[in-house]
N, C-alpha and C positions, 0 to 999 in steps of 0.2 A: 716649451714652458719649463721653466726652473724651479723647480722644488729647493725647499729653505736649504743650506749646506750649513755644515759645522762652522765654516767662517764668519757666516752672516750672525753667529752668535755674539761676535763682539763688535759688532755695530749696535747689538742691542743688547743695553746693560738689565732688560726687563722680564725676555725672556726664557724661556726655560727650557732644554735639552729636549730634542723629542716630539716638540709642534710639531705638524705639520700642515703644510697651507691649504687655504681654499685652494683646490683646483678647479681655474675659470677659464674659460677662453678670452684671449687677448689683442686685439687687434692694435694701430698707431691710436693714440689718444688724439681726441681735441683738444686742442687747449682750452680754448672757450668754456666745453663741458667739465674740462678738469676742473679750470679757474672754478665753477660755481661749487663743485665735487666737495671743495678743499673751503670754501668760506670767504672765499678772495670778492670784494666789494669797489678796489680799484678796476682799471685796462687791465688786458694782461702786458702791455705793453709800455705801461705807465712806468714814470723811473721810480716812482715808491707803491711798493705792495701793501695794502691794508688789509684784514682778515678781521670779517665780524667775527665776536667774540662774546657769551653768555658772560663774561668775569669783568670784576671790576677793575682789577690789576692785573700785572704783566705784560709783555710783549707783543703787541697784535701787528705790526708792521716793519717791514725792511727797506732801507734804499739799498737799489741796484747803482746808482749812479757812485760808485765807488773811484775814487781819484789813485787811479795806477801810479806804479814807480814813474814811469817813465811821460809823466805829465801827463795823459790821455781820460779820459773816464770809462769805465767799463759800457758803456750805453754808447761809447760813439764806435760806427760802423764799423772801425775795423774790428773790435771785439763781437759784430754781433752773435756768431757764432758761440762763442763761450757765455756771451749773458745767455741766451736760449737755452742753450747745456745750464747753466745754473737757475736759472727759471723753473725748467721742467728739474731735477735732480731737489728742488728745495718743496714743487707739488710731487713728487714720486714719495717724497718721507712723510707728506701730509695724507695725501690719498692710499699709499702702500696698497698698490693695486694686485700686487704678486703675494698680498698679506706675507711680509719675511719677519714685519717689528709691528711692535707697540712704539708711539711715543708721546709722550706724557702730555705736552701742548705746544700749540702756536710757536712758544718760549725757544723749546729745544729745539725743534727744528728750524725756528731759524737762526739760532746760534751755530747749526752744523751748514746754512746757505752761507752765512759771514766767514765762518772757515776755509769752505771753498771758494772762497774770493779771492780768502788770503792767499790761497796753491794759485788761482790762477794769477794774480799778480807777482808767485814765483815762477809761475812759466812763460809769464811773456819776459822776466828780467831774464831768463837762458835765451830766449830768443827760439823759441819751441809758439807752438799755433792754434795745436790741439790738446790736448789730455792723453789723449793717442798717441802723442807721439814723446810720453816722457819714456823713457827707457829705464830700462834696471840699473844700468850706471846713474844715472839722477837717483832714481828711486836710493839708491844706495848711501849715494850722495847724502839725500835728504833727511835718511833717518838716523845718520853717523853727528848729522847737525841741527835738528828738530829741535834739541835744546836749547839751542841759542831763537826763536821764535822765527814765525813766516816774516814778519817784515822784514826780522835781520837777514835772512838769505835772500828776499828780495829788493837786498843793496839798501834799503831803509836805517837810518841811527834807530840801535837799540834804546825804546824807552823803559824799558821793562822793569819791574822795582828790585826783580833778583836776577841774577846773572845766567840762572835756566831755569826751562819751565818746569812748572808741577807734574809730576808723573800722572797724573788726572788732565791736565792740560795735552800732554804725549801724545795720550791713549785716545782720544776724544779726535784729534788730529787723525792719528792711524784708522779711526773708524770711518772720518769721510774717505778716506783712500780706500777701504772695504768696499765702503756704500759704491763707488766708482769705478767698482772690478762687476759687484753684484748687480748693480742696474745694466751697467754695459754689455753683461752675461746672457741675458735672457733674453731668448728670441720667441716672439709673440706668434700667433697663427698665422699673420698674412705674411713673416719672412723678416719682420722690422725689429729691431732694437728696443728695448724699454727703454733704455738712453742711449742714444746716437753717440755722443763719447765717453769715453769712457778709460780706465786702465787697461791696458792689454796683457797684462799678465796678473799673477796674481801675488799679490805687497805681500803675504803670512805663509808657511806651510800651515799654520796650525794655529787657533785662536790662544793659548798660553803665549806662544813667540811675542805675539805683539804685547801681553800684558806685561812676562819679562822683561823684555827690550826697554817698556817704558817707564817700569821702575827701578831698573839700570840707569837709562838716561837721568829721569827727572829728579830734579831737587828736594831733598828731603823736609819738605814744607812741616809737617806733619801734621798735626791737627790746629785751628785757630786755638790763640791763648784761650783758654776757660777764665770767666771773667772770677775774680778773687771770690773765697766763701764769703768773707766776711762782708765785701760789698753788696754779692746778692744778697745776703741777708738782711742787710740794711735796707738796701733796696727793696726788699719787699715784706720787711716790715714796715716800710714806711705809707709803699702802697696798703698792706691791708688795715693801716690805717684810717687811710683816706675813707677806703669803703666802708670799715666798720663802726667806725665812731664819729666822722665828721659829713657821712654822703648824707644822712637825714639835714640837719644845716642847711647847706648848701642848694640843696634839691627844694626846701623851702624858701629860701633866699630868692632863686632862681624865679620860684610860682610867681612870688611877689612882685619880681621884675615886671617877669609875662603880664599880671594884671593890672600893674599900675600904665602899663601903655603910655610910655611919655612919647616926647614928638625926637625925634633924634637926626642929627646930622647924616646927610648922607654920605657914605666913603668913597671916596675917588677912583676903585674899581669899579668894573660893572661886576652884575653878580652873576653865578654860574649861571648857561642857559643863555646868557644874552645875544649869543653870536648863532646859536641853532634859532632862536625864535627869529631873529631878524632875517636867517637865510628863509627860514621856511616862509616868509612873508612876500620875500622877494620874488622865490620860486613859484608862489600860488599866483601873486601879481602876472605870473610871465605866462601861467597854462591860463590862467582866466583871460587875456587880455589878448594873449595869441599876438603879440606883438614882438617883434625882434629887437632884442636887446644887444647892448654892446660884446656881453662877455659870453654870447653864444656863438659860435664858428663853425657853420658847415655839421649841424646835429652833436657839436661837443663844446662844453663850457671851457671856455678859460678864465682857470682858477686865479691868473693873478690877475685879471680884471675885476672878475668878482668881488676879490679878496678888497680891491680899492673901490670897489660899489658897497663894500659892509665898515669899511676900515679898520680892517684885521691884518694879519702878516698871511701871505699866501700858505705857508705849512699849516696853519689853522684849520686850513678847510680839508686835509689830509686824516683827520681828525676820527675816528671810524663814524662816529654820531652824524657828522658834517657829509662824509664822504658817501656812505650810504643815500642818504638825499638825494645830491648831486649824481649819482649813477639811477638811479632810479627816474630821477627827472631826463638825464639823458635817452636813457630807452624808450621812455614817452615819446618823447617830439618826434624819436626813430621809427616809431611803428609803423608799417606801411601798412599794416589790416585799419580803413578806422575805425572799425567794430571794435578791432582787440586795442587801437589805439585810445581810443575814445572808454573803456571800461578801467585802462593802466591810468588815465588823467585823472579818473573819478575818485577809482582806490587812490591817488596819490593826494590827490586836494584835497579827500579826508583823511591823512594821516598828516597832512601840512596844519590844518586846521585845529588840528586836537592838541597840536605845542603848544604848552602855556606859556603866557608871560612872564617871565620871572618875577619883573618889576612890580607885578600883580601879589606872587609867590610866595615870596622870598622872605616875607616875615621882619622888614625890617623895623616896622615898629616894636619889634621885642628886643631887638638887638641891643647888645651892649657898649655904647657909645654914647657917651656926655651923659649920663642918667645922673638925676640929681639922687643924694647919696642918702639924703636925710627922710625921702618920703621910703624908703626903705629899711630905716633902722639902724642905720650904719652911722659910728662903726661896732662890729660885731663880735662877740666873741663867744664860743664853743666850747666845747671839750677840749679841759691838755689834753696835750699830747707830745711826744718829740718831735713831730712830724705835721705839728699843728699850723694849719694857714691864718690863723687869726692875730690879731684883728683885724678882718675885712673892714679898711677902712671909703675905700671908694666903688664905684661899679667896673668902672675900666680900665684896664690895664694901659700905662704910660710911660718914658721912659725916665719920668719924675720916684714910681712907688710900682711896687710890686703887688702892695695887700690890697687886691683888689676881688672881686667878684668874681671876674674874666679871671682872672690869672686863676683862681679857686675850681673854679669849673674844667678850665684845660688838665689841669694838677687832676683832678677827680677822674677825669675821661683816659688818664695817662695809665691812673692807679687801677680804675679797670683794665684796659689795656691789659698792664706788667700781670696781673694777678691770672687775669683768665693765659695771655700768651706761656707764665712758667709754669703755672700747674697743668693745660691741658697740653704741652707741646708741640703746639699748630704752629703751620708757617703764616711769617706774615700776612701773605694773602689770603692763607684762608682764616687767620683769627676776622678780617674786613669782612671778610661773607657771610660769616653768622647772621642765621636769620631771628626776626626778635622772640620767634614762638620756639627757640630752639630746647628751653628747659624740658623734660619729662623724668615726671614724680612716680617714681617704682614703691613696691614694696620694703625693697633691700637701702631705697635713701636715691638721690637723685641723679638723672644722664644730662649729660648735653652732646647735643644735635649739632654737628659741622657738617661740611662737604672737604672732601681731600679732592684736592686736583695733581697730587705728585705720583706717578706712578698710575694714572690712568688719563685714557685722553678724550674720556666724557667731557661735555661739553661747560655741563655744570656741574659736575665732582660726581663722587659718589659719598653718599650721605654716610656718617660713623656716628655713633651715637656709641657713648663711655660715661663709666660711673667719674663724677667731679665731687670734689668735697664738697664743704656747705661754704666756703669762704669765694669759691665760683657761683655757687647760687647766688650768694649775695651780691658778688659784684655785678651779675646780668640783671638783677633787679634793678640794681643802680643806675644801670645802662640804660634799660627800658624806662626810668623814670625819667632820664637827663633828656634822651633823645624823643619824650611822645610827640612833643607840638613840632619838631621835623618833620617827622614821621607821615605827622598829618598832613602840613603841610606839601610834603613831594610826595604823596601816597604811598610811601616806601613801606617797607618789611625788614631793610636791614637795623641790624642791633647798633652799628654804630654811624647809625643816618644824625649828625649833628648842627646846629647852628654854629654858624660863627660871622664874622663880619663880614662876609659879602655872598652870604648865602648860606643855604642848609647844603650840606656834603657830605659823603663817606669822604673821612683823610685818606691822603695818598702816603704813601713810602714819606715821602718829605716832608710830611708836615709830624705824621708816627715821629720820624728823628726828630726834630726840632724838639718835641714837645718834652718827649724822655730828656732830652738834653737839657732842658728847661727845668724839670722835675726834678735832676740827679744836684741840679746847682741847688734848687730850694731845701733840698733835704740835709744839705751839707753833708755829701757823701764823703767818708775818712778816706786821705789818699792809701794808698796801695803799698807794697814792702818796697817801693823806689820811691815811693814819697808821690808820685801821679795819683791825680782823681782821676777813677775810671767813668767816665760817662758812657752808657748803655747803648746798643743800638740794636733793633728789631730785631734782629736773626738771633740774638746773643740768646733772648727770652725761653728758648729752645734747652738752654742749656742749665738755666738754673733750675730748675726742678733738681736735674742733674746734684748738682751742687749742695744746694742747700739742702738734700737727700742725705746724703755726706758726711755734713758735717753739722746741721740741724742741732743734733743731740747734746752736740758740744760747744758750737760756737753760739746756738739762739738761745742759750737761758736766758740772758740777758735783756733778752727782746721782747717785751710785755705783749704785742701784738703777737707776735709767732708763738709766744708761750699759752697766750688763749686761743688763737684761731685752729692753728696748726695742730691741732688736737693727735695723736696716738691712732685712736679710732679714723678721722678724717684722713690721715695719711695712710693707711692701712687701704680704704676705699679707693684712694688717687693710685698706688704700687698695683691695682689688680689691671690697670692699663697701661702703665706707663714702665713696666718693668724694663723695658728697650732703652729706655731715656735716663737709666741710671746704670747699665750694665755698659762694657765695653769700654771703649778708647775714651770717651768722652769723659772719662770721666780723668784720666789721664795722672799725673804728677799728684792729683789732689788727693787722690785715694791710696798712693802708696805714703802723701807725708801725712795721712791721716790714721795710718795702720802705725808708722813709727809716733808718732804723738800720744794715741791711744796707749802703745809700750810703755813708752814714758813714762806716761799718767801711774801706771799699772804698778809701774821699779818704783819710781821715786814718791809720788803723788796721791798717794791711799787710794788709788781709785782701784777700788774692789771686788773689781771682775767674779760671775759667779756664773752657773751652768757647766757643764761637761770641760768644755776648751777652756772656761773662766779659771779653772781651777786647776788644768795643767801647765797655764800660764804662771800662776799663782806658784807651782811645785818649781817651775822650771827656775822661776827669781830667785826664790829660797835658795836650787843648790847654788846657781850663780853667786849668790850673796857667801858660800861659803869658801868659794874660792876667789873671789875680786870685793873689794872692799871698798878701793876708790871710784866714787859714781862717774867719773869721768868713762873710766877703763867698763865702766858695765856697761852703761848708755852706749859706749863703742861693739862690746860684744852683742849686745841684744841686736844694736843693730845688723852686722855681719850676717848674723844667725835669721834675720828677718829679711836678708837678700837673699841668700843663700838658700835656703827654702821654702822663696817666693809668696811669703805668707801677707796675706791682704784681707783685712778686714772687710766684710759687706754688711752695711747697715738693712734690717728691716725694721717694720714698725714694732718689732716683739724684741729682738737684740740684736747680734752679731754674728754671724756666719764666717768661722777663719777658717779660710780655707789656702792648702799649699800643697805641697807638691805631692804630699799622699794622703789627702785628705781622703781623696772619691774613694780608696777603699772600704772607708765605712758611712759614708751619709747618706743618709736617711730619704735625701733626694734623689738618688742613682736606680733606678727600678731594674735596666736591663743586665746590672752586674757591668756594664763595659767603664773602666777604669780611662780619667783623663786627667790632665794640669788644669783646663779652665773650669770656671764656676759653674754649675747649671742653669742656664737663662733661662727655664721655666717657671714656673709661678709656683712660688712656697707657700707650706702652710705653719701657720705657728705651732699647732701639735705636733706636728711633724719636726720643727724644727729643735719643741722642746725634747724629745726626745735623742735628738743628734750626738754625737759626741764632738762635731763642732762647734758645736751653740756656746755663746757666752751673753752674758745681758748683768746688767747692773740697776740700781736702784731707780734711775730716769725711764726705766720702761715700766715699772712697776704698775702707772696707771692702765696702759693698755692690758697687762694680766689682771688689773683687779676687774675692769671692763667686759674681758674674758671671760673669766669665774663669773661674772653676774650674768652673761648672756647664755653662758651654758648651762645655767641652774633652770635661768626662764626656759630652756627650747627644752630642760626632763620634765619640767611640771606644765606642759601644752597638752591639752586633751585631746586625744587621737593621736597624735603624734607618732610616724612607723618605728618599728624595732630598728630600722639602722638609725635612725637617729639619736633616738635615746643612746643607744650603745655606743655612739660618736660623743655626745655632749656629757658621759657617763666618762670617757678618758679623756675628754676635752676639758672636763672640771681637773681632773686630776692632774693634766699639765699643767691647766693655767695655778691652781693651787697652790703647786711648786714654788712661782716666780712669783705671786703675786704679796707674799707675806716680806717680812724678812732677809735679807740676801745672807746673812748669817747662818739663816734655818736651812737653806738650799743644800 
């Protein structure tokens, strides 16, 4: 038995120096028992793996049936040896029976089985059999050319959009080579292999080797563009538009629909569910009837007979919803107990029986198609706004008009969407999961309830609950109102269970894009400093918190929704979780041209920086101004002087933190005295920070210190209240004091 080694650390980017494993006894695995171990709902010998999955997105299935260089597929004989090796190597990362890694889900792992498909489609181009038998000259080989990607070495045209890979892409590569020395390594109790092949030597001395090597290699990507300030901001002012002054509207509009109940055109899809109802009918037909059906063969269905008994495309029924079924009914007919056979029929023809109809379901008398416009009210008009959908002049969207009902509703569902994805920093998948009961109302103002699935490999996340401003409350209210009669009708729980033409849904990835796409044209987003409209895409959402963090202060006065919603106080509650989401690389170019901008302001612009750094800033123009005269030649010097001692402003809700290259000698944030260049990413406190000698703040923060000063008056005059408090909110008046009058008086 192998205990975890310092290499196995970079197969795993999770965990932590010092694990150490279950130690189990290990004998040759079944596959069978693995297959169920790991969640697998195909054959184990099927050419597509399916993998039941608690989530609504991402990755739950792989084909093995991979089309080699050399014309072949990986699933025909000659290879079968290597599909087996990558069968069992893609359950060893699922199941981690030797416990060496965590990994995160289904996703990852089998983006690292696709990997090694790609090497082995490099070893059959050498003309090599095994895994075993690549040698350190290959090996050598390989990592001298990893840049140019596996197809390219495996005689494939390079498609690749850059001419080498990402040093993320490198490294990711060199881990399956890891994972392919470490499985091969360990010998179990009865003498066997945890993977029969494997590497025979070992790819790294040392887990850095391979991290340098592949940031040597890889191409200097560096971070995705950050999408422009000014577009997030637009962007989300335009969303918290939607939710704050036009969701009442439309969410009435909507009721109206619902109860007028006209008769409507049916759509030319079917609607979701229609292809699981009709298998399970089929299915039930075949255990009640006990009769032999065409697309049954020797106790195994064949799926494309089926597929033209439902008339579906055969990948349909590959389906995890479909395919679960399908193996379940197969074990039936298998059972050779008929005790146990006869009880697997009974449980299955009551779970055949309990799928609803959709057609029944589906809600389409409310849906939004040909509604006549006039028993409705329409057309309508709301609240301005910049960002206003009015006037709703018809119910449904056409490719005649835009101002429609439909179109108003998607635009609404988008602006929740934008609002909860940039303030709470979820990924895509998990902003979908949110459950609809996820609000909780604290004493301190309110949380919301997600599941994370990035970084653990629970089935259904693990639940996080964080303080959200009030402009997230709002939009989940919104949500729950848009989506109730879904709701009810699929007896769902999630927040964004919605109607739409051909059925109630959680959106997938594609239809999220579409709709932002659809959103960013309506609001007429300003093109970018190349003259491009940036239109948004789900991952981006991540980053505007970021952003609009930033430059908030200075580029949203303008913006009537961000100048009411985005409150002082409300952004102060969102910074006690999201500090990660504004510190670091992400935030990139924006923050140093926001630190020379701010300068600027500062030289040229009256902007009249106050607090400790406000005013050495202040000293420092002045002598500037008595040696350089043309603003040209200053704006050049300030600059210089603002590389050169790396100085970078960081916005908080109370002001500015400049911080450079010897700041940490004296801030007020540094508790253990150890002196560094980077910022401290711990959580600040405004007292603290009013006290700093890096602090600067100007009159746009004013409201959060007058907010300050009020809340610390109320927490001395609280009856009972202990002596550290009072004595807290006794200097907590007196910084806020300071900033909140005046910038003059400061």
């Amino acid at each position: 038995m192998s205990s975890r080694t310092a290499k196995t650390i970079i197969v795993n980017h999770l965990a932590a120096p010092g694990h150490r494993p279950r130690m189990k006894p290990l004998g040759r695995i079944d596959p069978q028992l693995l297959a169920a171990a790991i969640g697998l709902i195909s054959p184990w010998n099927a050419p597509k793996w399916i993998f039941k999955s608690e989530r609504l997105t991402g990755t739950h299935s792989i084909r093995w049936d991979k089309l080699l260089n050399d014309g072949s597929r990986l699933t025909d004989n000659k290879s079968k040896e290597l599909l087996e090796t990558a069968r069992m190597f893609l359950a060893i990362i699922l199941f981690d029976p030797n416990d060496m890694f965590d990994v995160n889900s289904h996703e990852t792992a089998i983006n690292r089985a696709y990997t090694l498909t790609g090497i082995i489609d490099w070893l059959i181009f050498k003309g090599l059999k095994r895994l075993s038998d690549i040698s350190p000259v290959d090996w050598e080989y390989l990592k001298t050319n990893v840049s140019k990607g596996l197809p390219s070495l495996a005689g494939r045209p390079n498609r690749q959009k850059r001419e080498r890979l990402s040093a993320s892409r490198i490294l990711e590569i060199f881990r399956v080579f890891q994972h392919l020395r470490d499985f091969h390594i360990v010998i179990m109790d009865d003498g066997s292999r945890l993977l029969d092949d494997g590497l025979s030597f070992e790819p790294f001395s040392s887990p850095n080797d391979a991290i340098m090597l592949a940031r040597q290699l890889g191409a200097e990507t560096g971070r995705t563009r950050s999408i422009p300030p000014a577009t997030a901001l637009h962007y989300l002012d335009a969303a918290i538009q939607f939710v704050s002054d036009y969701a009442d509207d439309i969410i009435t509009l909507k009721r109206r629909l619902s109860r007028a109940g006209l008769e409507t055109p049916q759509p030319s899809r079917r609607p979701p569910g229609t292809t699981l109802y009709t298998l399970a009918k089929l299915l039930e037909s075949n255990l009640a009837s006990q009769k032999k059906s065409l697309w049954v063969n020797e106790g195994q269905v064949d799926r494309t007979k089926l597929a033209y008994e439902l008339g579906v495309s055969a990948p349909v029924l590959y389906a995890p919803k479909h395919a679960e079924l399908i193996v379940r009914f197969e074990r039936t007919i298998n059972q050779s107990s008929f005790t146990k056979g006869e009880q697997e029929a009974s449980s299955l023809l009551a779970e055949l029986r309990s799928i609803p109809n959709p057609e029944l379901t589906s809600g389409r008398s409310s849906r939004l198609v040909g509604m006549r416009a006039k028993s409705l009210g329409l057309p309508f008009t709301g609240r301005n706004g910049s960002a206003s959908p009015w006037p709703i002049e018809t119910v449904s969207s056409s490719r005649h008009g835009t101002r429609s009902l439909e179109a108003a509703i998607n635009d609404l569902w988008s602006a929740v969407f934008i609002v909860i994805g940039a303030f709470m920093a979820d990924r895509l998948s998990e902003v979908l999961e949110i459950e609809v009961d996820c609000l909780h109302h604290g004493l301190d103002g309110d949380y919301l309830e997600s599941s994370i699935f990035k970084e653990t490999n629970a089935k259904r996340g693990i639940s996080n609950r964080r303080p959200c401003p009030k402009i997230v409350t709002q939009a989940v209210e919104v949500a729950i109102a848009l989506g109730k009669d879904a709701r009810i009708r699929q007896d769902s729980s999630k927040l964004f269970m919605a109607e739409n033409r051909n059925g109630d849904s959680v959106p997938d990835e594609t239809t999220i894009r579409q709709r932002l796409e659809t959103f960013g044209k309506r609001i007429a987003v300003p093109p970018d400093e190349l003259g491009h409209i940036w239109l948004i895409n789900p991952h981006e959402l991540r980053r505007f918190f970021a952003i609009t963090w930033v430059w908030y202060f200075e580029l949203g006065d303008g913006l009537d929704a961000l100048k009411k919603h985005l409150r002082h106080v409300d952004v102060e509650t969102t910074v006690r979780y999201g500090s990660s989401a504004y510190h670091g690389e992400v935030l990139g170019e924006e923050q140093r041209e926001f630190t020379h901008d701010m300068m600027e302001k500062a030289a040229f612009n009256g902007l009249d920086l106050a607090g400790p750094a406000g005013r050495r800033i202040r000293r420092w123009f002045a002598l500037l101004q008595v040696h350089i005269s043309d603003p040209a030649e200053m704006a050049d010097a300030i600059a210089v002087q603002v590389e050169r001692k790396g100085i970078l402003l960081h916005p908080t809700p109370w002001g500015y933190c400049m911080w450079w290259l010897g700041a940490a000698r004296k801030a007020k944030c540094i508790k253990d005295g150890k002196l560094t260049d980077k910022w401290p990413s711990g959580r600040k406190e405004p007292n603290e920070c009013g006290k700093c000698i890096n602090f600067a703040t100007h009159r746009v923060f004013q409201p959060f210190w007058s907010s300050a000063l009020h809340r610390h008056r109320r927490m001395q005059s609280t009856a009972g209240a202990p002596k550290e408090l009072i004595e807290a909110a006794v200097d907590g008046e007196r910084i806020a004091g300071l900033y909140a009058g005046e910038e003059d008086d400061i």
